[in-house]
C-alpha positions as CSV (number, residue, x, y, z in Angstrom):
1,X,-23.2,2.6,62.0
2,X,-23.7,0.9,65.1
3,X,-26.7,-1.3,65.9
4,X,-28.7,-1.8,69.0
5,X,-29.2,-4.6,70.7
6,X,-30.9,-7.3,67.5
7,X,-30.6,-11.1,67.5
8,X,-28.2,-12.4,65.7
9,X,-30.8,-13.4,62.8
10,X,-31.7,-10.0,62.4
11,X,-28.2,-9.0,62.4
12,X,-27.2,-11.3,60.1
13,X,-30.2,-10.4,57.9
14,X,-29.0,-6.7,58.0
15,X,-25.5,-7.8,57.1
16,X,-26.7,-9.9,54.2
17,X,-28.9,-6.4,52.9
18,X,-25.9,-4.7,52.9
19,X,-23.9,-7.0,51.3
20,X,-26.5,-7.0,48.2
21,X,-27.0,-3.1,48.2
22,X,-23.3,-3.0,47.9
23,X,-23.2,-5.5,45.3
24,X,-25.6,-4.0,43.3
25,X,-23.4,-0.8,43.3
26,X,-24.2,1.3,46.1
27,X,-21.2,2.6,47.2
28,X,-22.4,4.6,50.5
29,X,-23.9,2.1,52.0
30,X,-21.5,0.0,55.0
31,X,-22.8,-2.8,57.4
32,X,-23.8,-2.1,60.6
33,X,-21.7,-3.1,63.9
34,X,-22.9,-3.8,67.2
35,X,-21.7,-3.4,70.3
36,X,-21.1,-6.7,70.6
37,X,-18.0,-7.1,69.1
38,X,-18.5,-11.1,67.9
39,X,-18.1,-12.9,64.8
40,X,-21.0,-10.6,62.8
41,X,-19.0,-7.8,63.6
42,X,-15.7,-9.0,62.4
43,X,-17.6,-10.2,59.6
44,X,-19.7,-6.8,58.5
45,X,-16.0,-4.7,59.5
46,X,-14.2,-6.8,56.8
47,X,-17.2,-6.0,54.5
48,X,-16.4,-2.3,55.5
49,X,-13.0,-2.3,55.0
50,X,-13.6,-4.3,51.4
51,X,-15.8,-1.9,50.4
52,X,-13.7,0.9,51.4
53,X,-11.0,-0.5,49.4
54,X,-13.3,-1.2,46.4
55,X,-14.3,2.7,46.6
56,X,-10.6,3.7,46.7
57,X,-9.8,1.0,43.7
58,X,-12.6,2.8,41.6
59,X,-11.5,6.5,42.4
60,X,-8.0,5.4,41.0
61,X,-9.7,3.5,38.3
62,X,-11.6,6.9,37.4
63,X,-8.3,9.0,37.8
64,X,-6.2,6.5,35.1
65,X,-9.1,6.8,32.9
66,X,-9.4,10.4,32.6
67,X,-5.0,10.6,32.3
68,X,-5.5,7.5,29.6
69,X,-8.0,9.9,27.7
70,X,-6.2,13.0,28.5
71,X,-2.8,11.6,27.2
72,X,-4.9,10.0,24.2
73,X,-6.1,13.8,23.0
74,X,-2.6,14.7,23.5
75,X,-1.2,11.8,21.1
76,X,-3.9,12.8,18.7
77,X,-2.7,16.4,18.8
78,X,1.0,15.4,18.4
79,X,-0.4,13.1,15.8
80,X,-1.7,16.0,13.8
81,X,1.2,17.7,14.2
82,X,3.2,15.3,12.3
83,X,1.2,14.9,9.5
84,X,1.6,18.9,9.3
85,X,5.1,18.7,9.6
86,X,4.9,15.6,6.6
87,X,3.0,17.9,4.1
88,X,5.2,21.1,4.8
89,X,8.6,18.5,4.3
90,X,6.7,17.8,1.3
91,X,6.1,20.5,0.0
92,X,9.4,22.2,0.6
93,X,11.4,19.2,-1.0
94,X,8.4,19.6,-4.5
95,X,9.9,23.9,-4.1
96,X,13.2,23.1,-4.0
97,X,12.9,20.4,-6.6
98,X,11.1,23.0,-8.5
99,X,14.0,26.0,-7.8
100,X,16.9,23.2,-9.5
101,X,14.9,22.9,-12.5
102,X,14.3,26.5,-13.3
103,X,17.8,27.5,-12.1
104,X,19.4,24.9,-14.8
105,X,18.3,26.9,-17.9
106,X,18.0,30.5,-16.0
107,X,21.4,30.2,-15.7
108,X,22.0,29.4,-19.6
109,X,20.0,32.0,-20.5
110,X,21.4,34.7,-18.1
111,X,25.0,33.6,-19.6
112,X,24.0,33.6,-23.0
113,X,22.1,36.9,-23.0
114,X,25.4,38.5,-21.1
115,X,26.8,37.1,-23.8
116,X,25.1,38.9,-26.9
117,X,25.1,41.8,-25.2
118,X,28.8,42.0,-24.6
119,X,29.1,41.2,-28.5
120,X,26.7,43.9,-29.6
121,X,28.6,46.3,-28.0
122,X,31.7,45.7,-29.5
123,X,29.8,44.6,-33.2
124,X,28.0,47.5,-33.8
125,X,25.3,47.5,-36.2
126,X,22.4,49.3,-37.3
127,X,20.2,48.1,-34.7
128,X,22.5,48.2,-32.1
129,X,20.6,50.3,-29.4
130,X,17.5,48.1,-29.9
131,X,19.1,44.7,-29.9
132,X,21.0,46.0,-26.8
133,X,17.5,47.1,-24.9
134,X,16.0,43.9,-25.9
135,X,18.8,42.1,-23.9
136,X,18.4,44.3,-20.8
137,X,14.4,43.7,-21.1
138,X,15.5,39.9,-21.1
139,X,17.9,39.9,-18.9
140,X,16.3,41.8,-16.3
141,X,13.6,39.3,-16.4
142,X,15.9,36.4,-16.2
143,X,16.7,38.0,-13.0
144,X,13.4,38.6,-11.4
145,X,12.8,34.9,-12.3
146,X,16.1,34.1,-10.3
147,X,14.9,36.1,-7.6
148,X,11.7,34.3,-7.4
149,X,13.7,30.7,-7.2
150,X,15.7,31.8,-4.7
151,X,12.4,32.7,-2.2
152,X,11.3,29.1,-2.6
């Protein structure tokens, strides 16, 4: 903005309102310059230019701060995402824990009823045919069970 012809009182005194309005925050407000091109003016230009400067300074400020809370909702994502990835590691080590333990004595029982009913076969005996289905009930249980253990 560029002043008229005031004395230099009332120029400084509009210099010095400026300098309070943009103190107290206003951030459109500049000093005025005369056509006069003296010490005031170099004075209420480098208030200009500071004030520009300060205006750019909090624009970048106000950029960094929405990236610092953009990039903090992303770590907080990631973060979530980790403590997924935790529980399902978890989990899947407790299944396959679990899958050892039952396969230990599945396979004991699978080999033992092969076992009997190779020897019934071959033994005879009045209740052959229903010792022999009893095995086959078993063992084709013992298999679904296997069969289970291996989809964990």
């Amino acid at each position: 903005m560029v002043v008229g012809q005031l004395g230099d009182g009332e120029r400084l005194q509009a210099l010095l309102v400026a300098i309070q309005e943009m103190a107290a925050g206003s951030r459109q407000i500049r000093a005025a310059i005369s056509a006069a091109h003296d010490d005031l003016d170099a004075i209420a230009l480098g208030v200009n230019v500071l004030a520009d400067e300060y205006d750019f300074a909090m624009s970048q400020l106000h950029d960094r701060e929405q990236n610092l809370h953009e990039a903090m909702r992303e770590r907080e994502g990631l973060l979530a995402q980790i403590h997924a990835s935790e529980r399902m590691t978890t989990v899947g080590t407790m299944a396959a824990g679990v899958a050892h333990e039952v396969n230990n004595p599945l396979t004991a029982l699978l080999a033992n009823l092969d076992f009997v009913g190779s020897n019934l076969a071959a033994h005879g005996g009045g209740k052959q045919a229903e010792l022999s289905q009893a095995v086959a009930v078993a063992a084709d249980a013992a298999q679904r069970i296997a069969k289970i253990v291996r989809g964990l």
